[in-house]
FIKOLKE-224043 format. One record per residue (C-alpha): z, x negated, y. Coordinates in steps of 0.02 Angstrom, whole numbers, plus 50000, padded with zeros to 5 digits. Layout:
BEGIN
ZXY;...
! end
This chain:
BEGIN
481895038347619;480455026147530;479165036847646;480055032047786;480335015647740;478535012847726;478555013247535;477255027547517;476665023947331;478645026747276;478945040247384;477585051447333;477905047147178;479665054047188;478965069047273;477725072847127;479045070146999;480235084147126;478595095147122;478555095746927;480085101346922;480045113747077;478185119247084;478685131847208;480025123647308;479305124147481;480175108647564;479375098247411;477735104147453;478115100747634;478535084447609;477115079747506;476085086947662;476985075247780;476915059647658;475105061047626;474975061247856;476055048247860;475085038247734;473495040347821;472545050347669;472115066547764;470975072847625;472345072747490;473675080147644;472435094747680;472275097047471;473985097047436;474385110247614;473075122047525;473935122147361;475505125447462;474695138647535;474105148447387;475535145947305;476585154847439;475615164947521;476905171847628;477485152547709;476775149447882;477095133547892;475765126647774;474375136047857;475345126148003;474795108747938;473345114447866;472895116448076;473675099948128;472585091748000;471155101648052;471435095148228;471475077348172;469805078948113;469425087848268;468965104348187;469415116548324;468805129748243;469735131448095;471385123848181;471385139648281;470835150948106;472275140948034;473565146148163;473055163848178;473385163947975;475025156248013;475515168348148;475195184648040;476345178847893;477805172248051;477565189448104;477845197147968;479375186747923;480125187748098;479945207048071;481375205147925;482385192348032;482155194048228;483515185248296;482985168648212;482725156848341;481765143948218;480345157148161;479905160748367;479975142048404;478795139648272;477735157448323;477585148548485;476815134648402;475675144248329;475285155448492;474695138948592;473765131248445;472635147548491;472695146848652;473785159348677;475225154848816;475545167048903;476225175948742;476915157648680;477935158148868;478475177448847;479365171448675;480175158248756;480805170148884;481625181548753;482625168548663;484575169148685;485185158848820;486255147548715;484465140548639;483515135548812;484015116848804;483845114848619;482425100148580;481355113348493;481265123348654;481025110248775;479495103848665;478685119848654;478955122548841;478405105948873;476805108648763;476235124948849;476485116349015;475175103748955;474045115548876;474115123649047;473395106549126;475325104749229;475685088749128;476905081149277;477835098249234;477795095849047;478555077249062;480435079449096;480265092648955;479765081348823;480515067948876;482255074948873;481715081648693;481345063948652;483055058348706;483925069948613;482715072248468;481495056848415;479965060448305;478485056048314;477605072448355;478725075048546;478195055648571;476295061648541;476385073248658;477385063948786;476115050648793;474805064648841;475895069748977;475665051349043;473815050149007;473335068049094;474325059849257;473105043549252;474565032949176;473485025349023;474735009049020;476385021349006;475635030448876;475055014048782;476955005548789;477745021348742;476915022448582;476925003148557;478955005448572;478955019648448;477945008748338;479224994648365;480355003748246;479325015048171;478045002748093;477465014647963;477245030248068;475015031448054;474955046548157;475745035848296;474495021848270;473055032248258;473675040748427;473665021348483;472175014748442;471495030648507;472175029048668;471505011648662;469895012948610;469865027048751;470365015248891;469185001748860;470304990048759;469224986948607;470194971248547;471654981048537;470984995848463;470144987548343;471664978248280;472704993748250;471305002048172;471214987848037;472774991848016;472795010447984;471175004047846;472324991447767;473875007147774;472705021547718;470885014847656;470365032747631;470575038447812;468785043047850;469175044948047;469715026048027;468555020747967;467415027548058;468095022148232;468295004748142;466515002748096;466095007048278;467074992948341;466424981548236;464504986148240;464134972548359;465084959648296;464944961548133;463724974148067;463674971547883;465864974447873;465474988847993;464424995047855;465464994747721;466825005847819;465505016547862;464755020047680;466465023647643;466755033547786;465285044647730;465685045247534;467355053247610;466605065747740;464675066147711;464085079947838;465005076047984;464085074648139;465245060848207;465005048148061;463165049948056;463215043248226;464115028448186;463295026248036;461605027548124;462105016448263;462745004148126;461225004048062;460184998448197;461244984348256;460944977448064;459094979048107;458624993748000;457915006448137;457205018948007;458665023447925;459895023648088;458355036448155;458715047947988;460425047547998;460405051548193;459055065448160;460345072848003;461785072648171;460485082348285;459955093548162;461905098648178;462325098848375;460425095248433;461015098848605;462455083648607;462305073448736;462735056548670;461775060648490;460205062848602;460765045648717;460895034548547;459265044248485;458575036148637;459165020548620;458615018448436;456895022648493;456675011848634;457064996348470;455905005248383;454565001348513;454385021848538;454775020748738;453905033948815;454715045348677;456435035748725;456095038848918;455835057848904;457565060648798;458185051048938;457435060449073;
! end
């Protein structure tokens, strides 16, 4: 209830006091996942699902979040290692209890977090009648019609689970129903009315300033980003995307968010960009070149790493070597 309120600090401390208790209580550790999401600190959500993970070694579902989270930070690869974990210990479980509707929504989950639909459809198929218009279903129908690219079919689906079902997750993927059909300003009010009552909810936000910063609407993005950094100041994907916005304007605050950005997440590619192009719009061209190189050095053949390379070395004064990246 203080989570939800938008009283993180005495919710989660609630929930540590309930884990001290209960170290082994899986809807405590669950819960301290989902706080830590909803709070915007990622790194302590993925520590915490790893714990939960060791601990029980048989629960899916924190292999479950420990995907989702990967996701977030847009680590495909070990979403999908994530999920495969998860659907060997459903398996297993769903061996002992086969008739539970909840375990094959959720092995459906896992199935299209790989990629897997047409297995994620054939479950479907095989659950009792009685279950094909519960919320659960309709979202995991709804989500393989998206991964499938048919988002105009996936929209009725989720909607309708929205209706009957609100969180935050079904809204999520609603909105990219909308977006995949060219409706960008749909997409936008839905999750600015989710927002409306759901203040608190950062996975929402993120999703919106996202969405924003996707469409063009910097102003916008940028102000929901600030306030994700002023939620969770240990976000490095916020920060991040915040010190972008504000590289131009503002350089020296855009570097601040970005040191932090990289204290939090020091190797990845995407921050060294930022942090490069940061750089360079506060005038110091040698070290945006070494932080671009460190990016290349990961994914040399990424298009926009090799564009910004360019464009550092053209204000460098290097513009023949700027003119062949380009070419």
């Amino acid at each position: 209830a203080l989570v939800q309120s938008g009283d993180f600090d005495g919710g989660l401390e609630q929930l540590e006091t309930a884990r001290e208790m209960a170290p082994e209580a899986p809807q405590i550790l669950a819960a301290l996942v989902e706080a830590h999401i909803a709070n915007g600190d990622i790194e302590t959500a993925k520590a915490v699902a790893s714990a939960y993970s060791e601990r029980l070694p048989q629960d899916p579902q924190s292999e479950i979040y420990l995907a989702r989270i990967a996701i977030q930070e847009n680590d495909l690869e070990s979403a999908r290692s994530h999920f495969g974990e998860a659907e060997g210990r459903l398996r297993r479980v769903i061996a002992d209890q086969p008739d539970n509707p909840i375990l094959q929504t959720l092995l459906v989950d896992t199935l299209v977090g790989q990629g897997k639909l047409d297995e994620a459809a054939t479950v479907l198929e095989e659950l009792p009648d009685e279950f094909a218009s519960e919320p659960a279903v309709l979202v995991a129908r709804g989500r393989i019609a998206l991964a499938a690219n048919r988002p105009a079919v996936a929209e009725p689906l989720l909607q309708s689970a929205l209706e009957r079902n609100p969180n935050s997750m079904t809204a999520l993927w609603l909105s990219g129903a909308y977006k995949s059909q060219g409706r960008s300003d749909e997409a936008v009010d839905l999750l600015k009315d989710w927002l409306e009552t759901n203040p608190a909810d950062v996975l929402v936000r993120s999703e919106l300033a996202s969405t924003l910063l996707q469409f063009g609407r910097d102003q916008e993005a940028r102000d929901q980003y600030q306030d994700l950094a002023d939620r969770g100041p240990e976000n490095f994907i916020v920060l991040n995307n915040l010190a972008w916005l504000l590289r131009e304007e503002d350089p020296q605050q855009a570097l601040v968010h970005i040191e932090r950005a990289s204290e939090l997440a020091p190797a990845n590619a995407q921050i060294l960009d930022t942090y490069a192009m940061v750089q360079l719009e506060a005038g110091n061209v040698e070290e945006a070149l070494a932080l671009n190189q460190q990016a290349l050095d990961q994914f040399p053949d990424e298009f926009s790493l090799r564009f910004n390379r360019a464009t550092i070395l053209q204000a460098d004064g290097q513009t023949d070597q700027a003119i062949s990246i380009l070419e």
